[in-house]
C-alpha positions in Angstrom: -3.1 -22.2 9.0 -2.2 -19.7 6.3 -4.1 -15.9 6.3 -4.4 -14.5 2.7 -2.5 -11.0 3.0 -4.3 -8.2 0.7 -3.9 -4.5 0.6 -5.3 -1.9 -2.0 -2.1 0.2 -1.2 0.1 -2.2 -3.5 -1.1 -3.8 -6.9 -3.9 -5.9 -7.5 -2.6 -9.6 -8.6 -2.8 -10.0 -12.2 -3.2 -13.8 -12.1 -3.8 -17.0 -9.6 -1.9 -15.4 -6.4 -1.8 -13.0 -3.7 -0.1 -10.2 -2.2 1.7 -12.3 0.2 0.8 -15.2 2.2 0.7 -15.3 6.0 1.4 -18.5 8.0 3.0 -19.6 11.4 4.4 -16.1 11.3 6.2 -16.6 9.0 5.1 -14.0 5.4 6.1 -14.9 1.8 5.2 -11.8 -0.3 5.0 -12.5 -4.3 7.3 -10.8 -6.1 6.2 -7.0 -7.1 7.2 -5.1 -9.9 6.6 -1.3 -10.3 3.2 -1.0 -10.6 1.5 2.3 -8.9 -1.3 1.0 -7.1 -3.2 4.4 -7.2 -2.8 4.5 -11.7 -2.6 1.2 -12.2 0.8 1.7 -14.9 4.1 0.5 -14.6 6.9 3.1 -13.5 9.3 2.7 -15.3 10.9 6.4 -15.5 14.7 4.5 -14.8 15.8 1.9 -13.0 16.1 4.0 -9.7 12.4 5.7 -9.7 11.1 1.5 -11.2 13.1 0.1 -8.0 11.5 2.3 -5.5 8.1 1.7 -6.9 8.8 -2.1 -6.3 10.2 -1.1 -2.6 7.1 0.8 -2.1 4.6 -1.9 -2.9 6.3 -4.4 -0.6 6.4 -2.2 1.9 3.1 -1.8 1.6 1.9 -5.5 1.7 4.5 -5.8 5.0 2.2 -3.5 6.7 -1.0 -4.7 6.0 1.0 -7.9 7.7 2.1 -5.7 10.6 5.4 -6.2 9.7 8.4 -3.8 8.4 11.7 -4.5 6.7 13.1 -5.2 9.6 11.6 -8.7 10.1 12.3 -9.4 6.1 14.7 -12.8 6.3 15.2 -13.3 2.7 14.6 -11.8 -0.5 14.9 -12.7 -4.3 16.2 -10.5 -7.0 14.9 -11.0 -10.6 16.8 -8.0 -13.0 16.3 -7.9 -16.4 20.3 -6.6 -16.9 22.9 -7.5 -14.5 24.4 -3.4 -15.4 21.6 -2.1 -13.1 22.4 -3.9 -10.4 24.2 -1.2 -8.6 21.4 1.4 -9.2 19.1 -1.3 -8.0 21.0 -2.3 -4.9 21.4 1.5 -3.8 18.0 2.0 -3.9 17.0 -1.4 -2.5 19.9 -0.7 0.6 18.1 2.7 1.2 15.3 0.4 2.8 17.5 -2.2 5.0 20.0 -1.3 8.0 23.0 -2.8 7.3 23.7 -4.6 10.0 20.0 -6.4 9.6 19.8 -6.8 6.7 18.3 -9.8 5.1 19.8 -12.7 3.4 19.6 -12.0 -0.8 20.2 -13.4 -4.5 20.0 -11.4 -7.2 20.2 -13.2 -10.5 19.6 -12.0 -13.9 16.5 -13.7 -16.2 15.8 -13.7 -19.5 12.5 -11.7 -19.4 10.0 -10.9 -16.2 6.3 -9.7 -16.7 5.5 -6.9 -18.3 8.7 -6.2 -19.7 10.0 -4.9 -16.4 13.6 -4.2 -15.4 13.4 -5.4 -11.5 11.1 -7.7 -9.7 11.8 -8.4 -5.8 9.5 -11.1 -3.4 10.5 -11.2 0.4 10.3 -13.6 3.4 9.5 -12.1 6.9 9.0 -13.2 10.2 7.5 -11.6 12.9 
């Protein structure tokens, strides 16, 4: 049985999806770019104040879920330009311990919506 995972503390979709998706424990958030849920416009001051937005939202759908980044398993990656990875990566670190961290590919695409610089979706478990 899947539970449909919605929370006005993160953006609205803009399409056919949700927030995240809930089922046998197991969450799969869709991937969030840096939208401010209170303005509705993108953040995209630079790449560090854009990432946090983006950490923000999904934090924000894993507690709806009752979750924290602690029971993320996996995340995905999506960076406009490869030479922000390590702005993107300190601020995305800032979030995870270490020595919990989750599993992770970051790969470098063409375009993503909106014109963004970063988009990141996670797995958790509870």
């Amino acid at each position: 049985m899947k539970k449909i995972i919605t929370t006005s503390k993160a953006p609205a979709p803009i399409g056919p999806y949700n927030q995240a998706v809930l089922t046998n424990n197991m969450l799969f958030t869709s991937g969030q770019i840096a939208f401010d849920p209170e303005t509705g416009k993108l953040v995209l001051d630079n790449i560090n104040v854009e990432t946090k937005q983006v950490m923000e939202n999904l934090k924000a759908v894993l507690t709806e879920a009752e979750m924290t980044f602690e029971n993320v398993v996996k995340t995905s990656i999506f960076i406009a330009d490869m030479n922000d990875f390590g702005a993107i990566n300190e601020v995305y670190g800032s979030y995870f311990n270490n020595e919990t961290a989750p599993a992770r590919e970051t790969v470098q695409v063409a375009c993503l919506p909106k014109n963004v610089n970063v988009e990141i979706s996670m797995i958790a478990v509870k």
